[in-house]
N, C-alpha and C positions, 0 to 999 in steps of 0.2 A: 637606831636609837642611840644618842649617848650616852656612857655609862657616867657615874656620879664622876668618878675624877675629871674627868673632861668638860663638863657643864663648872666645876670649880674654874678650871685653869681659865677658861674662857671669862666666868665672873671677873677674876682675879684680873683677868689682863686687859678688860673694857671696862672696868669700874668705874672710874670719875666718868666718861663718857658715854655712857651708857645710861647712870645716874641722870646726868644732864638732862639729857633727849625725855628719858622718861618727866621728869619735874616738869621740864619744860612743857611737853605735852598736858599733862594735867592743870598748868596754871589757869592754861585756857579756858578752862570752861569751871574750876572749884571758887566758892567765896568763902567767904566769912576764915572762921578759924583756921578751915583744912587749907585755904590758901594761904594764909601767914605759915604753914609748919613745913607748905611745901617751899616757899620761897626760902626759907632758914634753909633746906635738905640741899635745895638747889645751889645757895650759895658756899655751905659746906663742902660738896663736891666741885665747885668750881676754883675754892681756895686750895684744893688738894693736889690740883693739876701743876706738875713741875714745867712753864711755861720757859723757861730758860733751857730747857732740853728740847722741847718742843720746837723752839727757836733755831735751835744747834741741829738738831737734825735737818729743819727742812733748809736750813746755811748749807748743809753737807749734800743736800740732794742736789740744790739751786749751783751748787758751785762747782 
Protein backbone atom coordinates (compact mmCIF):
# COMPACT_ATOMS: atom_id res chain seq x y z
CA UNK A 1 0.00 0.00 0.00
CA UNK A 2 1.28 3.54 -0.62
CA UNK A 3 1.88 5.68 2.15
CA UNK A 4 0.06 9.44 1.87
CA UNK A 5 3.44 11.01 0.67
CA UNK A 6 3.88 8.86 -2.28
CA UNK A 7 0.08 9.00 -3.61
CA UNK A 8 0.89 13.08 -3.40
CA UNK A 9 4.19 13.04 -5.43
CA UNK A 10 2.36 10.80 -7.99
CA UNK A 11 -0.84 13.35 -7.97
CA UNK A 12 1.64 16.10 -8.28
CA UNK A 13 3.54 14.60 -11.19
CA UNK A 14 0.50 13.26 -13.58
CA UNK A 15 -1.78 15.99 -12.84
CA UNK A 16 -2.64 17.89 -16.05
CA UNK A 17 -2.72 14.20 -17.43
CA UNK A 18 -4.29 12.50 -15.55
CA UNK A 19 -6.95 15.32 -15.07
CA UNK A 20 -7.31 14.98 -18.91
CA UNK A 21 -8.04 11.22 -19.22
CA UNK A 22 -10.37 11.38 -16.30
CA UNK A 23 -12.56 14.55 -17.95
CA UNK A 24 -12.34 12.97 -20.97
CA UNK A 25 -13.74 9.78 -19.94
CA UNK A 26 -16.69 11.23 -18.11
CA UNK A 27 -17.67 13.62 -21.22
CA UNK A 28 -18.91 10.54 -22.61
CA UNK A 29 -21.60 9.59 -21.15
CA UNK A 30 -22.61 13.28 -18.53
CA UNK A 31 -25.25 15.94 -20.05
CA UNK A 32 -26.79 18.88 -19.19
CA UNK A 33 -24.90 21.09 -16.53
CA UNK A 34 -22.24 18.42 -15.23
CA UNK A 35 -21.06 18.18 -18.85
CA UNK A 36 -20.55 22.05 -19.27
CA UNK A 37 -18.30 22.13 -15.71
CA UNK A 38 -16.48 19.02 -17.06
CA UNK A 39 -15.53 20.59 -20.28
CA UNK A 40 -14.39 24.07 -18.46
CA UNK A 41 -12.06 21.26 -15.77
CA UNK A 42 -10.92 19.66 -18.94
CA UNK A 43 -9.96 22.59 -20.62
CA UNK A 44 -8.31 24.19 -17.55
CA UNK A 45 -5.98 21.36 -17.41
CA UNK A 46 -5.28 21.15 -20.82
CA UNK A 47 -4.16 25.10 -20.70
CA UNK A 48 -1.92 24.06 -17.81
CA UNK A 49 0.27 21.75 -19.84
CA UNK A 50 3.67 23.41 -20.77
CA UNK A 51 3.55 22.11 -24.53
CA UNK A 52 6.83 23.77 -25.38
CA UNK A 53 8.71 21.46 -23.00
CA UNK A 54 6.79 18.66 -24.10
CA UNK A 55 8.03 19.57 -27.62
CA UNK A 56 11.69 19.85 -26.31
CA UNK A 57 11.80 16.76 -24.82
CA UNK A 58 10.40 14.58 -27.24
CA UNK A 59 13.16 16.95 -29.99
CA UNK A 60 15.71 15.48 -27.28
CA UNK A 61 14.54 11.97 -27.53
CA UNK A 62 13.96 12.12 -31.45
CA UNK A 63 17.33 13.60 -32.04
Amino acid sequence: MLCKTSRIWILRRTYPWATLTITALRLTYLNGVKRNREKIRFLMAYFKIDFASVLSLMNDMIF
